[in-house]
PQR file of N, CA, C, O and H, with PARSE charges and radii, in Angstrom:
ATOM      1  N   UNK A   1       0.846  -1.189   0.000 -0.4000 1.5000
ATOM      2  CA  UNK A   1       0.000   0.000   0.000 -0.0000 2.0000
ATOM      3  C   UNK A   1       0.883   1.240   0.000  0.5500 1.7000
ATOM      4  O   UNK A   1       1.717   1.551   0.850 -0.5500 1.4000
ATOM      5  N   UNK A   2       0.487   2.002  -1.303 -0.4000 1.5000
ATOM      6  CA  UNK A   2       1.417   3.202  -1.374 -0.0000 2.0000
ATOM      7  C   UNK A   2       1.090   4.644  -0.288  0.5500 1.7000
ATOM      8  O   UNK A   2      -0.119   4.810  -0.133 -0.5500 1.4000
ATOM      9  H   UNK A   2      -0.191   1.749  -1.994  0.4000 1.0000
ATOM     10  N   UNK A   3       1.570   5.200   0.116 -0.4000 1.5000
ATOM     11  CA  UNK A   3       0.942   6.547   0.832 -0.0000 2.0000
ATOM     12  C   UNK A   3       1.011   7.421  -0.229  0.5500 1.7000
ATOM     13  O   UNK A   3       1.721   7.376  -1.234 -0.5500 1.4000
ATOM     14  H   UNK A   3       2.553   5.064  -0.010  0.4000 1.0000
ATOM     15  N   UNK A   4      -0.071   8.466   0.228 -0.4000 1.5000
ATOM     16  CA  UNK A   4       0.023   9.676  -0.663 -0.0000 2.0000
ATOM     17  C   UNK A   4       0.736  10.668  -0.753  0.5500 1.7000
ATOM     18  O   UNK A   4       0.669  11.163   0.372 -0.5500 1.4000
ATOM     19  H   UNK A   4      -0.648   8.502   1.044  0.4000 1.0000
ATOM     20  N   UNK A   5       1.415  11.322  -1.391 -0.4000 1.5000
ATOM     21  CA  UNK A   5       2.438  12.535  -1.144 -0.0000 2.0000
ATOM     22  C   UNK A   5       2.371  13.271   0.563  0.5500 1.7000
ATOM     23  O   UNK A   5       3.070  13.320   1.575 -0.5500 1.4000
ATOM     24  H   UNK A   5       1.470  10.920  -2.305  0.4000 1.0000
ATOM     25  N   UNK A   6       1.049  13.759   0.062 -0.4000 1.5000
ATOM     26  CA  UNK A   6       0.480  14.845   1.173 -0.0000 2.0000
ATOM     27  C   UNK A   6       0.673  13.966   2.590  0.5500 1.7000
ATOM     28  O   UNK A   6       1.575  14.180   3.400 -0.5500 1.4000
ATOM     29  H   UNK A   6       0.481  13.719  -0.760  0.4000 1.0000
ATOM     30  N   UNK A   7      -0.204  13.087   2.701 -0.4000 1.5000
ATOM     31  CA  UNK A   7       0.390  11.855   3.979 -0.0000 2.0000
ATOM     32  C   UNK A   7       1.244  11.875   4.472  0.5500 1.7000
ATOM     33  O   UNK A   7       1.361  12.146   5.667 -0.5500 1.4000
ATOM     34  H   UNK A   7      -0.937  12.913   2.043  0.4000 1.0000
ATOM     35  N   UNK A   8       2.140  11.587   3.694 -0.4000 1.5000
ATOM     36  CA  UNK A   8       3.910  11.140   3.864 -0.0000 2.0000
ATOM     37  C   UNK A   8       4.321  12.597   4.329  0.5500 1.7000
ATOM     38  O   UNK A   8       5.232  12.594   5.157 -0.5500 1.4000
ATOM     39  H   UNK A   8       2.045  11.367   2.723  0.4000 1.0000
ATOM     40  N   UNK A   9       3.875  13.743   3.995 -0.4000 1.5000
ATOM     41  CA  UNK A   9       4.653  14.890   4.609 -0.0000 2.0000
ATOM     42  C   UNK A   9       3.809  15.538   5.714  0.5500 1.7000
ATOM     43  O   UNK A   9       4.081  16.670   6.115 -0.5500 1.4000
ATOM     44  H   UNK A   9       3.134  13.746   3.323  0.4000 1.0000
ATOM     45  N   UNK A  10       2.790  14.828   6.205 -0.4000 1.5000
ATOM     46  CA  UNK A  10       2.125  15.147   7.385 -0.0000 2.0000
ATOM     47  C   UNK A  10       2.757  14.405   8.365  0.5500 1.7000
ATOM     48  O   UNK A  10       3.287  14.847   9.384 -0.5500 1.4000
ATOM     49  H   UNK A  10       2.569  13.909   5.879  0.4000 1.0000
ATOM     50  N   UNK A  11       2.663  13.091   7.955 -0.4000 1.5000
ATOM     51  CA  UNK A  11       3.939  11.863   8.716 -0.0000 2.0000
ATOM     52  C   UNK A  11       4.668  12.595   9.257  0.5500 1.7000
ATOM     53  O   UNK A  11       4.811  12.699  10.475 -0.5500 1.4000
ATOM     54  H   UNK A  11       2.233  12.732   7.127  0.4000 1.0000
ATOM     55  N   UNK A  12       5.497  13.495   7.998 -0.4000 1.5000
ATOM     56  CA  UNK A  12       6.774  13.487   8.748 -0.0000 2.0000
ATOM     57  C   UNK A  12       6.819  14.772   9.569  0.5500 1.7000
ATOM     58  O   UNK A  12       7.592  14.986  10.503 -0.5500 1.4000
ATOM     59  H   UNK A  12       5.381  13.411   7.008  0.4000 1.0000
ATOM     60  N   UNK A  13       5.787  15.684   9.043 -0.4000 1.5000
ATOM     61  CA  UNK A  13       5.565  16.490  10.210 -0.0000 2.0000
ATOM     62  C   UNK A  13       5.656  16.326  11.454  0.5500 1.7000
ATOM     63  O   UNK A  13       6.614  16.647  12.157 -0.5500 1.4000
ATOM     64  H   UNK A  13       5.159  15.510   8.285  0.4000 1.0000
ATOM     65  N   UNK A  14       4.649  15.812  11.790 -0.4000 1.5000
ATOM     66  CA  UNK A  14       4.218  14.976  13.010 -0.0000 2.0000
ATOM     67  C   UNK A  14       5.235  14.182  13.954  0.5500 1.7000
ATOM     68  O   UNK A  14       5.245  14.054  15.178 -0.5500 1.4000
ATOM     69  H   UNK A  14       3.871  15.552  11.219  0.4000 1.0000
ATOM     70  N   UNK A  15       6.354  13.542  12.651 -0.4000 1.5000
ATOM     71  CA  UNK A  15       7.548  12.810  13.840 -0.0000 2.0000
ATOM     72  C   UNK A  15       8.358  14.249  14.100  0.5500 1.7000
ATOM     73  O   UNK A  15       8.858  14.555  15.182 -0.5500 1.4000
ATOM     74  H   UNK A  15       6.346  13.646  11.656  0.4000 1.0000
ATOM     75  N   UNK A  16       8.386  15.005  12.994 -0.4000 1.5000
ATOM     76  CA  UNK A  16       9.208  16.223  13.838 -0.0000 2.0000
ATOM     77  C   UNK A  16       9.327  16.940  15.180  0.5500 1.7000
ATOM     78  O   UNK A  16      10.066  17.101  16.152 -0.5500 1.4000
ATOM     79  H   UNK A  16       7.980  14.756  12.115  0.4000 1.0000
ATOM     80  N   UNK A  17       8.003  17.317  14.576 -0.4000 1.5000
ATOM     81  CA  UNK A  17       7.041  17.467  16.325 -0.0000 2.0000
ATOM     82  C   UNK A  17       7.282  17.130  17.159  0.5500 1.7000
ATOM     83  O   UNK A  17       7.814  17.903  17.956 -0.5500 1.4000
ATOM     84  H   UNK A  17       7.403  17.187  13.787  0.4000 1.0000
ATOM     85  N   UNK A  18       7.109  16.104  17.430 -0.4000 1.5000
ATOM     86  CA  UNK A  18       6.916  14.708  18.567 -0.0000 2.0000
ATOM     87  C   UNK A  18       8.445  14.801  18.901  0.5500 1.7000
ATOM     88  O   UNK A  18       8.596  14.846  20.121 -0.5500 1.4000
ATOM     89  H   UNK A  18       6.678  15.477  16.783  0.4000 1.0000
ATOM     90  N   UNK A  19       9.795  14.852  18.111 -0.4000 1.5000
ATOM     91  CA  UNK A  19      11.112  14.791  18.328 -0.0000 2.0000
ATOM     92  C   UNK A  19      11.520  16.212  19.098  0.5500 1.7000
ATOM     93  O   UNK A  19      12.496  16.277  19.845 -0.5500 1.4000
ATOM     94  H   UNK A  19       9.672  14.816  17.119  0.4000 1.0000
ATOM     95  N   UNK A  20      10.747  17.208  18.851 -0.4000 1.5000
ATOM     96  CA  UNK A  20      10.700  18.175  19.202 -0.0000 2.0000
ATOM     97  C   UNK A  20      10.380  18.344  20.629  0.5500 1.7000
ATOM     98  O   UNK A  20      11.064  18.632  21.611 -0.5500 1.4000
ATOM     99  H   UNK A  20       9.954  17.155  18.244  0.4000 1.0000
ATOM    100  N   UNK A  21       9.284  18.110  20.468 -0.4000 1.5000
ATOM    101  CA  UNK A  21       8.614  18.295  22.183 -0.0000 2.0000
ATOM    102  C   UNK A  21       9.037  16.875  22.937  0.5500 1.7000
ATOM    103  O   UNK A  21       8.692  16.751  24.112 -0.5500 1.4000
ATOM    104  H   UNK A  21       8.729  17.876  19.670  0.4000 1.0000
ATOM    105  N   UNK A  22       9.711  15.893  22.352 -0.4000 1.5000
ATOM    106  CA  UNK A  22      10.518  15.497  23.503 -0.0000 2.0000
ATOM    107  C   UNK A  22      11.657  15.867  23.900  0.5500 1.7000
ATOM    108  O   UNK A  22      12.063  15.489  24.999 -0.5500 1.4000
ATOM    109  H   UNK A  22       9.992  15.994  21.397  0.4000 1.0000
ATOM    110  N   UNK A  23      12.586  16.869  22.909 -0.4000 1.5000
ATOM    111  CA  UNK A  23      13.470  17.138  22.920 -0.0000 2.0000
ATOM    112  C   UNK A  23      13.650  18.224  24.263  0.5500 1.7000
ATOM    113  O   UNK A  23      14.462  18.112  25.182 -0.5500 1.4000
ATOM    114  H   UNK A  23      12.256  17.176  22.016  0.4000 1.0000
ATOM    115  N   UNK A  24      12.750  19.167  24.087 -0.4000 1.5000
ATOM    116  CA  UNK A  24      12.395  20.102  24.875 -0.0000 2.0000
ATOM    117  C   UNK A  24      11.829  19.612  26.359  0.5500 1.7000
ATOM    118  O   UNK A  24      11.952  20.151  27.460 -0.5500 1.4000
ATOM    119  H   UNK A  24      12.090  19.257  23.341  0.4000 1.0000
ATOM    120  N   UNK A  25      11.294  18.628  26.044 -0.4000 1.5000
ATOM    121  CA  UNK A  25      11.109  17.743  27.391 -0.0000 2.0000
ATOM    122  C   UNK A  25      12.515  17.612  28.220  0.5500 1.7000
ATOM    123  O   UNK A  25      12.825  18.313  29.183 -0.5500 1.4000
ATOM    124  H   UNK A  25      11.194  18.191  25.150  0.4000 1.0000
ATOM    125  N   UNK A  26      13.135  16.784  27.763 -0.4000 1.5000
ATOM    126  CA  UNK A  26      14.398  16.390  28.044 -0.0000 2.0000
ATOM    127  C   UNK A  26      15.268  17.568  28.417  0.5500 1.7000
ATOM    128  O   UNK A  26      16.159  17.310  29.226 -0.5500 1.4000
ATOM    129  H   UNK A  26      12.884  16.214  26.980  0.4000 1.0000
ATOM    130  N   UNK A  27      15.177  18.821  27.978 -0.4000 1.5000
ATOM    131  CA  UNK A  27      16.137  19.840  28.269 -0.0000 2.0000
ATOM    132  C   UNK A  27      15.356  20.651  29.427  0.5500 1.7000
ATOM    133  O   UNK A  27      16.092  21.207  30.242 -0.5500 1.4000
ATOM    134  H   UNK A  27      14.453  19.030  27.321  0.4000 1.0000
ATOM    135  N   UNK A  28      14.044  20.784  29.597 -0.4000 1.5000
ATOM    136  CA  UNK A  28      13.966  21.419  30.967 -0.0000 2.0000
ATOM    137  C   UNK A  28      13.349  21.300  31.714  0.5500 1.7000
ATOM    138  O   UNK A  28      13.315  21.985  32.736 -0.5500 1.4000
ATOM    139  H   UNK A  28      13.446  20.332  28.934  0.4000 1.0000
ATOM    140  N   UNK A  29      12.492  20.159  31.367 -0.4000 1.5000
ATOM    141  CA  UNK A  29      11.950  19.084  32.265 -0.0000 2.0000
ATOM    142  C   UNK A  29      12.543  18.032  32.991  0.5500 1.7000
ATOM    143  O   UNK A  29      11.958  17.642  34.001 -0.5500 1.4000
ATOM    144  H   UNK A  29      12.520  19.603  30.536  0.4000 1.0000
ATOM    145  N   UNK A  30      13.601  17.508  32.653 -0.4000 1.5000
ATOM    146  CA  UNK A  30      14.404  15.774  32.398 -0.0000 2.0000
ATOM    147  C   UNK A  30      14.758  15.884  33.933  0.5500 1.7000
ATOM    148  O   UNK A  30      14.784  16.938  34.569 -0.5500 1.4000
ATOM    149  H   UNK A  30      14.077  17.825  31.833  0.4000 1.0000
ATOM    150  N   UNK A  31      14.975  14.868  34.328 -0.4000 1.5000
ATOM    151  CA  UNK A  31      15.314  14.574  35.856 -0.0000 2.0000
ATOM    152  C   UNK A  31      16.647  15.231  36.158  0.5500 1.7000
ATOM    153  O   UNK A  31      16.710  15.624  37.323 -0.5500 1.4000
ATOM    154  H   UNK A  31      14.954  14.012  33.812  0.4000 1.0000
ATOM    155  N   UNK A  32      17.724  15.456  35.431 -0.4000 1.5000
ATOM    156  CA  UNK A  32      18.695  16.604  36.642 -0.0000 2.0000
ATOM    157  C   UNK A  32      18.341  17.743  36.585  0.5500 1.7000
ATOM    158  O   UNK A  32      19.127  18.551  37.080 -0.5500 1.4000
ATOM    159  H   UNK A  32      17.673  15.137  34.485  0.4000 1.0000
ATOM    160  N   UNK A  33      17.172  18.239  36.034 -0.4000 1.5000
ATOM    161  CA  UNK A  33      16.632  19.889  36.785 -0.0000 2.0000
ATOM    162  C   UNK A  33      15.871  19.403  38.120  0.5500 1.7000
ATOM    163  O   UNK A  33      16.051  20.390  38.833 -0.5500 1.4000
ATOM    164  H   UNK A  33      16.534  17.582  35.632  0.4000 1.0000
ATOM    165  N   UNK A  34      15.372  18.788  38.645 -0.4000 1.5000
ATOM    166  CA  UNK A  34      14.535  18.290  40.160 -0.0000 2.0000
ATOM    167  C   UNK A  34      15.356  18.025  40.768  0.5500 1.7000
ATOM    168  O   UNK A  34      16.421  17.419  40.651 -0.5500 1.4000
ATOM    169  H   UNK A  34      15.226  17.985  38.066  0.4000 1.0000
ATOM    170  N   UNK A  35      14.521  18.799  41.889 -0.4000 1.5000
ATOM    171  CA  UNK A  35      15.390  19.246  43.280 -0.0000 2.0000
ATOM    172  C   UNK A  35      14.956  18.328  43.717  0.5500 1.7000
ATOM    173  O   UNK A  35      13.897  17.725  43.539 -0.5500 1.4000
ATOM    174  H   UNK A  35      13.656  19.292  41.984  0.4000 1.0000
ATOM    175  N   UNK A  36      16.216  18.113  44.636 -0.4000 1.5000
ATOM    176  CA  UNK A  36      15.964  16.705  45.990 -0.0000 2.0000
ATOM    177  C   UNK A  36      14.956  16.925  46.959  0.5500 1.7000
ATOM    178  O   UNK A  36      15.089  18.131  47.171 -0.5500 1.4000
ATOM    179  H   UNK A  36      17.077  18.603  44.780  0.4000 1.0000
ATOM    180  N   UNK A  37      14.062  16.545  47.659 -0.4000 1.5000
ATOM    181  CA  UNK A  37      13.544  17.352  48.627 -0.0000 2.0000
ATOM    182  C   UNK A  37      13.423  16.098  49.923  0.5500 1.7000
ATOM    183  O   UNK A  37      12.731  15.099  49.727 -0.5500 1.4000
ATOM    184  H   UNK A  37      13.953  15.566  47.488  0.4000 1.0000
ATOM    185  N   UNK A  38      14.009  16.255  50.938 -0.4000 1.5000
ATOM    186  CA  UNK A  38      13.837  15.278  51.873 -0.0000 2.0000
ATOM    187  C   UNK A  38      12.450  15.385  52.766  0.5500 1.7000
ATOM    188  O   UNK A  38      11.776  16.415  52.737 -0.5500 1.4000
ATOM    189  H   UNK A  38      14.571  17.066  51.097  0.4000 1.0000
ATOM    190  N   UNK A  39      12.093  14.286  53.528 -0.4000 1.5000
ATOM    191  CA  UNK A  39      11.052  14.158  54.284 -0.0000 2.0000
ATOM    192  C   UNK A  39      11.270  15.790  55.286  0.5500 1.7000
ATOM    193  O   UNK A  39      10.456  16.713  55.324 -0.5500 1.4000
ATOM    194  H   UNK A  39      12.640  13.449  53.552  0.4000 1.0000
ATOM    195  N   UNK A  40      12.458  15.727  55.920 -0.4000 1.5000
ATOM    196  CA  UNK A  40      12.965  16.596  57.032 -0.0000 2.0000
ATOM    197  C   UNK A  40      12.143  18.235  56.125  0.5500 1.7000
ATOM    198  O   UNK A  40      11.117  18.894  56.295 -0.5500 1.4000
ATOM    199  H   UNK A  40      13.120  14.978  55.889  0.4000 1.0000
ATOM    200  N   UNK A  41      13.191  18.275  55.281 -0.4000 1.5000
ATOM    201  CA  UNK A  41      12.571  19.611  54.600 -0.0000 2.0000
ATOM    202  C   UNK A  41      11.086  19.920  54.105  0.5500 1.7000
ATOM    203  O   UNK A  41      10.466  20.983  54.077 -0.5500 1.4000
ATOM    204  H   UNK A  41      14.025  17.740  55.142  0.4000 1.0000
ATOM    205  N   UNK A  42      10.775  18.798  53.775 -0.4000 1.5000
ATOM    206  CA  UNK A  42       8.880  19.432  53.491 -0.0000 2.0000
ATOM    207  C   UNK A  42       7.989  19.421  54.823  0.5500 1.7000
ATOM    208  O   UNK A  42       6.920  20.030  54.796 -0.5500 1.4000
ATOM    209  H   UNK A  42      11.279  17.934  53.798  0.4000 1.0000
ATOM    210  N   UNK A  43       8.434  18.675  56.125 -0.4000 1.5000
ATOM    211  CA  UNK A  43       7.817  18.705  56.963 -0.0000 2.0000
ATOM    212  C   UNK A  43       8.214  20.667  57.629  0.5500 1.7000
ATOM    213  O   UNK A  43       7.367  21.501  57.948 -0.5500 1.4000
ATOM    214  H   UNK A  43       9.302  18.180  56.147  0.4000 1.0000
ATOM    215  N   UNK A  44       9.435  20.801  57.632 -0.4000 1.5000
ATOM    216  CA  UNK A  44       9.923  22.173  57.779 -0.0000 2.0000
ATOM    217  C   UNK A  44       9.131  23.027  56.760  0.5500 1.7000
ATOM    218  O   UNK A  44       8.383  23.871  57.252 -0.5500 1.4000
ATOM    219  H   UNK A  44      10.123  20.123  57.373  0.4000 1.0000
ATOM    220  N   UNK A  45       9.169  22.962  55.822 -0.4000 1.5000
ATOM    221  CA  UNK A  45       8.080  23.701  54.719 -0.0000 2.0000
ATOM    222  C   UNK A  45       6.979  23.905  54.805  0.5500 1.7000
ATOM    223  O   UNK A  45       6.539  24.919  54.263 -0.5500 1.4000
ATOM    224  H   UNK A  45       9.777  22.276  55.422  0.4000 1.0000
ATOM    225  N   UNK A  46       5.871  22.797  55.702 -0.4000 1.5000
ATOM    226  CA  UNK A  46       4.344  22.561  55.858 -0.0000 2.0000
ATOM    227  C   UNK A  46       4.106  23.106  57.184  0.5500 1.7000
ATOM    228  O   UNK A  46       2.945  23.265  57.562 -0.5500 1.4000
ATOM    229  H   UNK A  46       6.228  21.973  56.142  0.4000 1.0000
ATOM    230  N   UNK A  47       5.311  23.477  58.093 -0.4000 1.5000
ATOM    231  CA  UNK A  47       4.548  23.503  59.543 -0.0000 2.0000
ATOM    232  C   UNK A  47       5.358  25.003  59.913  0.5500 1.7000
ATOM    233  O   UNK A  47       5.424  25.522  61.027 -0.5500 1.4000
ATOM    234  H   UNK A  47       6.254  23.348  57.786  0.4000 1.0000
ATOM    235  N   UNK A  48       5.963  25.539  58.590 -0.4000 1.5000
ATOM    236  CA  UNK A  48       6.098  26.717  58.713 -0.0000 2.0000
ATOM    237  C   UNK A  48       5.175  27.908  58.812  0.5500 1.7000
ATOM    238  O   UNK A  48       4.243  27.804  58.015 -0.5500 1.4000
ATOM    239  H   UNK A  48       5.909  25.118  57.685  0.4000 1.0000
ATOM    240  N   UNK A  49       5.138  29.224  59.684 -0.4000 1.5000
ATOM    241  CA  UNK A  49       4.128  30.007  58.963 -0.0000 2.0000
ATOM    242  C   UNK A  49       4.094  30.778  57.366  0.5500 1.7000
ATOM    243  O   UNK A  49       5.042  30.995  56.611 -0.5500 1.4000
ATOM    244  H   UNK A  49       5.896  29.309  60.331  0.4000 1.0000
ATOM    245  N   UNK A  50       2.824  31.047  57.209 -0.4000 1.5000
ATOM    246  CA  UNK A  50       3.064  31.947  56.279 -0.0000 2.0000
ATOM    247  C   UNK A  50       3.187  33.700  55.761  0.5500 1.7000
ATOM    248  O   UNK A  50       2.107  34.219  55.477 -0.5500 1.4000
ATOM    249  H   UNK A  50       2.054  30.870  57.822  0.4000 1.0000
ATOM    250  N   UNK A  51       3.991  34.262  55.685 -0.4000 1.5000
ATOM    251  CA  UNK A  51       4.110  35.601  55.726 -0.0000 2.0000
ATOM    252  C   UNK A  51       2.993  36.309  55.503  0.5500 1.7000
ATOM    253  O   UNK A  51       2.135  35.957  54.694 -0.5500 1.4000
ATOM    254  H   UNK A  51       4.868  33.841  55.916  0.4000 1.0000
ATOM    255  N   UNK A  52       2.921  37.565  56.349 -0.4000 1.5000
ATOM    256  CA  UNK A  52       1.901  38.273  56.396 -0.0000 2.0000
ATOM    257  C   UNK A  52       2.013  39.302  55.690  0.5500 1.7000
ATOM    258  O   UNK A  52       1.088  40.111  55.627 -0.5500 1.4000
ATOM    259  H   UNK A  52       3.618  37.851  57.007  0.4000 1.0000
TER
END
């Protein structure tokens, strides 16, 4: 089964895309931008007040 011109360059649109926004995923989303956060510190965080 042949594809149609137009198809084939929506295709490849589409993987662009997709290479794209994972790419961008990966650069400032991806796991070494997340901060560590220990039990100790969010309990310090939650039972802090909040500024007035």
């Amino acid at each position: 089964m042949r594809t149609r011109p137009l198809g084939r360059e929506i295709a490849i649109a589409l993987g662009f895309k997709l290479l794209a926004l994972v790419a961008l995923y990966i650069v400032f989303f991806g796991p070494a931008h997340r901060i560590r956060v220990t039990p100790a510190q969010m309990v310090e965080a939650l039972s802090a007040t909040a500024p007035r």
